[in-house]
C-alpha positions, 0 to 999 in steps of 0.5 A: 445718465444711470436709470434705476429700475425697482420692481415690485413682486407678489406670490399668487398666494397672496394676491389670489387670497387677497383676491378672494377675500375681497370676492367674498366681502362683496358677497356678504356685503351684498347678501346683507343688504338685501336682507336689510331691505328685505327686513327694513332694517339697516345693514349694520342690524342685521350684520355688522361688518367686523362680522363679515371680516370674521367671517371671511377670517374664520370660513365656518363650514356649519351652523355649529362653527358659526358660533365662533364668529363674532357677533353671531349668536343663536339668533343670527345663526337661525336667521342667516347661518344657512345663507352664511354658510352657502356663501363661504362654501361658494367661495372656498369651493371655487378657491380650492384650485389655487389656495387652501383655507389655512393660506387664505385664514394665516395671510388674512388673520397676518394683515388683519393683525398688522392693520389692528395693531393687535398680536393674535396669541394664545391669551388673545384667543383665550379671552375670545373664547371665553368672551364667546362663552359669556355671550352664548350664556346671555343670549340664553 
């Protein structure tokens, strides 16, 4: 009889960014439902969650880099933008000992891709760039 053993390994990278990612999606989704009963209106009015997922892609540092991230506009950015940016402060603060913020955005921009089906590349960027112009002209 031949017993056959595979094993499995994952870098800390990865695991401690998938880790945080997922520490940090709990926390906007929390904070955003206590703005939502707050407000009484649903969670998905005041933030949708392809936003929170941007959010944690991106990691805006200031009210200014908030505007880069889908679904935020100068409304949302008054409203929220200090909250938003207090809690990914919170969470790339406590993270810094065992990743960096361009680990955790290259690992999650990969599988974010890869679940999509979408190839991030420099025409997908350009027309995210320009999708956002637009909206910030509109929302004026």
């Amino acid at each position: 009889t031949t017993t056959t053993t595979t094993t499995t390994t994952t870098t800390s990278t990865t695991t401690t960014t998938t880790t945080a990612n997922d520490a940090l999606r709990e926390r906007l989704f929390a904070w955003r439902l206590g703005e939502a009963r707050a407000s009484g209106k649903p969670t998905y009015v005041i933030m949708c969650n392809m936003t929170i997922d941007d959010i944690i892609r991106k990691r805006p540092r200031t009210n200014n880099d908030l505007l880069g991230v889908y679904g935020i506009g100068e409304t949302r950015r008054k409203l929220y933008g200090d909250q938003i940016i207090n809690i990914v402060r919170e969470f790339h603060d406590s993270s810094d000992e065992s990743s960096t913020e361009e680990d955790s955005v290259t690992e999650t921009s990969a599988n974010d891709a890869l679940e999509d089906g979408v190839t991030e590349t420099p025409a997908n960027d350009a027309l995210r760039e320009r999708l956002v112009a637009w909206r910030l002209g509109e929302a004026r």
